[in-house]
N, C-alpha and C positions, 0 to 999 in steps of 0.2 A: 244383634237383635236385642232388642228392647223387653224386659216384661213389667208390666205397668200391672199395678194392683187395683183392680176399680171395685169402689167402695162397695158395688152391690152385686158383681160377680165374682171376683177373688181374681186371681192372679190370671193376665191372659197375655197373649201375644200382640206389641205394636200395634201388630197388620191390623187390628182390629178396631184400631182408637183414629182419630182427628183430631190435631193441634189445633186449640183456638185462641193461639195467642195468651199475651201477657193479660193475670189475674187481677191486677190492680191499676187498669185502666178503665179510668172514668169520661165520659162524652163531658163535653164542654158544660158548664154552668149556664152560659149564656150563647146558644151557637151562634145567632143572629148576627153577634158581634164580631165574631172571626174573619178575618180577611182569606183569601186561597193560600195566603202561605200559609197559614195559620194550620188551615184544612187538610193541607197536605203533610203538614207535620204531624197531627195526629192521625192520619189515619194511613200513613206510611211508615212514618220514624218511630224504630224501635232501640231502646234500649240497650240490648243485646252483652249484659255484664256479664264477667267472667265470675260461678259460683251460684248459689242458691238464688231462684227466679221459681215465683208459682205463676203455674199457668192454667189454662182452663184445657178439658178435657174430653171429647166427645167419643163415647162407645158406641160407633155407627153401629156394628156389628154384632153388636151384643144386647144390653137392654136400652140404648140409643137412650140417655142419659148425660147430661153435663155432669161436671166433676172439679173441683179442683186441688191437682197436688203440687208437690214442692220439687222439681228435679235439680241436680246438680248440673249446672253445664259444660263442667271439666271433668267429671268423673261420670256422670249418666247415673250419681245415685237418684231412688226413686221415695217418694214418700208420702203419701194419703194425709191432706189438711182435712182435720174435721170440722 
């Protein structure tokens, strides 16, 4: 089990949060221009590195807030981007 530090409750349990995916994706500049593969890359194909990835964060359960921190993906360390 996970404990995730959210910036405006302090320390809570997983259960409590929502992964929203990677924090450094950006929608296309131009979407109009995209063909379906194109479409489908971004809004399937992830990156999935081994090591530091920040993501975004949702506290359904708590004060239903986005968030984003830094987690580790081989070790599960956690970390609050401010």
């Amino acid at each position: 089990m996970l404990l995730i530090p959210c910036p405006f409750c302090g320390l809570r349990n997983e259960e409590e949060f929502t992964s929203g995916s990677e924090a450094d994706r950006h929608r296309p500049a131009d979407p109009i221009a995209l063909d379906d593969q194109a479409w489908v890359a971004h809004l399937f194909e992830r990156a999935n590195p081994k090591g530091a990835v920040r993501e975004w964060w949702w506290h359904g359960r708590g004060c239903r807030l986005w968030f984003v921190l830094e987690r580790d993906t081989v070790t599960n360390a956690i970390k609050v981007v401010p």
